[in-house]
N, C-alpha and C positions, 0 to 999 in steps of 0.2 A: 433404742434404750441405752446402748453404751455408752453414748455421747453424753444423756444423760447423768448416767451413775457417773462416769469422769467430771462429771462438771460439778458435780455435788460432793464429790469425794475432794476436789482440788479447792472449793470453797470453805468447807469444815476443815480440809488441812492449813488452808492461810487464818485460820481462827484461833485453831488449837495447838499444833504442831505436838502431835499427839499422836502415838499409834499404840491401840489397844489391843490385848492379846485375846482377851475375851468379850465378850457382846452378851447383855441380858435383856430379854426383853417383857417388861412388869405388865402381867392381866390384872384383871381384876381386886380391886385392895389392896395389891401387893406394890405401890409405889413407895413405900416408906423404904423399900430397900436401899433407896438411896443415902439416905441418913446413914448408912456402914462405909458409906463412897469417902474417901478422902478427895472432894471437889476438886479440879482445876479450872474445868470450863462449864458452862451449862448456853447450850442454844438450844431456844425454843424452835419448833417446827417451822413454825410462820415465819422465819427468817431464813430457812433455807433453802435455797433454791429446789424446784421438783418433790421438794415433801409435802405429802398430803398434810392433812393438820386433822386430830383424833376430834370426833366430835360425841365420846359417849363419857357420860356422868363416872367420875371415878377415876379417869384416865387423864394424864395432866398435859403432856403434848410435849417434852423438850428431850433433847440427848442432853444426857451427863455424862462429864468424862471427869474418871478421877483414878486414883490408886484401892487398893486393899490389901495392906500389908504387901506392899512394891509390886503388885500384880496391877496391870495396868488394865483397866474396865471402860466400856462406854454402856451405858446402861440408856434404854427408852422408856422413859417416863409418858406408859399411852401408843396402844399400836391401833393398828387401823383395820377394820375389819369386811368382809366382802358386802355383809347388811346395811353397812353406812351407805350403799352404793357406788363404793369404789371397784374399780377392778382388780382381779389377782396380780398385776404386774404393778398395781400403785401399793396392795395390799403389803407385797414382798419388795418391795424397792428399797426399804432399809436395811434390809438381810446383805440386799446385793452391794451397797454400800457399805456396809460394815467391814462386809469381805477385803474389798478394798480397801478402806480403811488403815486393814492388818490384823483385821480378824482371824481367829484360826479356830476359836471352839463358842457355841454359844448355846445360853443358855434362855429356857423358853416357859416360860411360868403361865398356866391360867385359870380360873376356875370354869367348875364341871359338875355335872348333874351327874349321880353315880347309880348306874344299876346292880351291881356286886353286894350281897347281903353281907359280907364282909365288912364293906364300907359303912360310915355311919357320916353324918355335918360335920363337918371339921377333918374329916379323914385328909390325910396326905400322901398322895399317888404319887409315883416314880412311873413316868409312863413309859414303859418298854416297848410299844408297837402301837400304829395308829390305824385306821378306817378312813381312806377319804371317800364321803360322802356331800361332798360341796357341789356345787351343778358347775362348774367352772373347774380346770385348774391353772395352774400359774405357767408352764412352762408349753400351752397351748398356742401355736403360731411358729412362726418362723423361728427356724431355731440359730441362732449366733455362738458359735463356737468356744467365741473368747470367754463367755461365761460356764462352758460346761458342755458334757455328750448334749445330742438328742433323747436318747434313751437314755434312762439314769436306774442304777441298781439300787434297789429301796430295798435288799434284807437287809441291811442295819443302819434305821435310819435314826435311831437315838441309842450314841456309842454306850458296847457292852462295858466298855471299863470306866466310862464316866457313873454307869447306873451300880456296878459293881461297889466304885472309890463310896459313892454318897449311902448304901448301906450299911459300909461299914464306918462310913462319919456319923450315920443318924445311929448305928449303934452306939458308939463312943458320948457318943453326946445325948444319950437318951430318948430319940425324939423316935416316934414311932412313925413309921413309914407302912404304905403297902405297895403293890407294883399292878400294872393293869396295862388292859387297851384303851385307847382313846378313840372315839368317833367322831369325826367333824363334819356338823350339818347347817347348812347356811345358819338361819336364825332370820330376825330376833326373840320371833316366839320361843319359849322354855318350850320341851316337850311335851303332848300330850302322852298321855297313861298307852298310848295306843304305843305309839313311836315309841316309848322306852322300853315297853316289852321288845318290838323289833330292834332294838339298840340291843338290848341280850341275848336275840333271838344270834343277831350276827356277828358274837364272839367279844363283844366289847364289854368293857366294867363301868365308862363312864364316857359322857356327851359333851359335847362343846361346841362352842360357834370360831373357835379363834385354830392358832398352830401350825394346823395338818400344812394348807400353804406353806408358811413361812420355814417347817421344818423339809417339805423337799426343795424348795429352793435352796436350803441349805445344803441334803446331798447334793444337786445340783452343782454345786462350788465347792465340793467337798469338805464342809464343816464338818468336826465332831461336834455333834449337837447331846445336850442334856434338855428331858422335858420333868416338868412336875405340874402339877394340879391338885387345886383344895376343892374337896368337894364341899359343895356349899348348899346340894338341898338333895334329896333321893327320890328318885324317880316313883313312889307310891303311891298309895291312895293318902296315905296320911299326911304325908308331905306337899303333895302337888296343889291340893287345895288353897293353898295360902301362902305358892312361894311367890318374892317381887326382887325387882332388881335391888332394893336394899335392903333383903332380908342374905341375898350374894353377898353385896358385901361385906356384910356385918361378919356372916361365917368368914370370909376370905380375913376380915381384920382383926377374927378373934386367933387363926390359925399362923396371924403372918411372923409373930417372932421368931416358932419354930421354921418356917420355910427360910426365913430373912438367914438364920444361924446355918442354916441347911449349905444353902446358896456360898455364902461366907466362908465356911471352911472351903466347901467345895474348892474354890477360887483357890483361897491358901494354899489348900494343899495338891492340887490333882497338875 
């Protein structure tokens, strides 16, 4: 896989001549982030060598690279997830690119079914700690040095002072935040009433199918990563009956200017 990521990272560099200090990567409804991007390059996936190409509704498939007030961004428009039946190492392959790239902190967006009565549709989680619950994980098989330990220390795998800097941005800026665990379970089925009670039963606020991967591959290469998630339906009786994948995104695109604003300072200022 090295030989890969080098050959992918020296092709995006003869395109762009670009190195990004931060990395986003857009879930669900949250692709308009790019509209805050001061554009310079945009490739699509399907032109780049070793990239998967995203194949779910909502998800748009291309790297953008641009500024945000002089902070230098490559943003993914569309990640790829382990239910498309890709593998965790095609899953996480632009993390490990990015890294290279010139990455040093990224940022990891998605939506999530929430089981915390705190939470409500639209709620905005700052995820402080995650749950892998995926049947796979990413950094299974042989291990390669040049990317990182064998063993990788995961108590802090979404940095204290990134979650710190963004509650006192979303206090400044009025937008209301909550903080949670996140649980990452294959998918693409939503959970049943069964499973989100055990999603509470085992410490978590809120479910997803996407992250948990893409954020240890990032300890793994030691990223300071930031995560967030819109919740977009609640794990209920009331709820579950009648949630669809565009009823996701409609909450994710009614909650996205505050995350977009969120996001944005972030960048500016941390």
């Amino acid at each position: 896989m090295w030989e890969q990521v080098q050959e992918t990272v020296n092709y995006i560099k003869s395109k762009t001549n670009f190195t990004p200090e931060y990395g986003v990567i857009l879930g669900s409804g949250l692709g308009g982030f790019t509209e805050d991007i001061q554009i310079e390059h945009t490739l699509p996936y399907n032109e780049i060598p070793n990239f998967p190409v995203s194949t779910v509704e909502g998800h748009k498939g291309a790297l953008v690279f641009g500024t945000i007030q002089g902070k230098k961004v490559v943003a993914m428009q569309g990640r790829f997830h382990f239910y498309e039946g890709y593998d965790m190492k095609q899953v996480t392959f632009p993390v490990r690119v990015m890294k290279y790239l010139g990455v040093e902190k990224l940022i990891v967006s998605n939506a999530s079914g929430g089981v915390n009565h705190d939470y409500r549709v639209g709620s905005i989680v700052i995820i402080k700690d995650h749950i892998n619950f995926m049947p796979e994980h990413p950094l299974r098989g042989k291990s390669d040095l040049r990317f990182g330990p064998r063993f990788v220390n995961m108590s802090e795998p979404y940095s204290r002072k990134m979650i710190q800097k963004a509650k006192e941005l979303a206090s400044e800026l009025n937008i209301e935040v909550k903080d949670g665990v996140y649980l990452g379970l294959q998918g693409p089925t939503f959970e049943t009433l069964s499973e989100y009670r055990m999603v509470k039963i085992l410490g978590a606020d809120c479910v997803g199918m996407s992250t948990v991967p893409e954020v240890i591959v990032a300890a793994h290469m030691n990223l300071e990563t930031f995560g967030i998630s819109v919740i977009t339906d609640m794990g209920n009786e009331e709820s579950i009956d009648t949630i669809t994948h565009e009823e996701v995104l409609e909450a994710a695109k009614e909650a996205e200017p505050k995350v977009r604003n969120l996001i944005k300072n972030l960048i500016m200022q941390y």
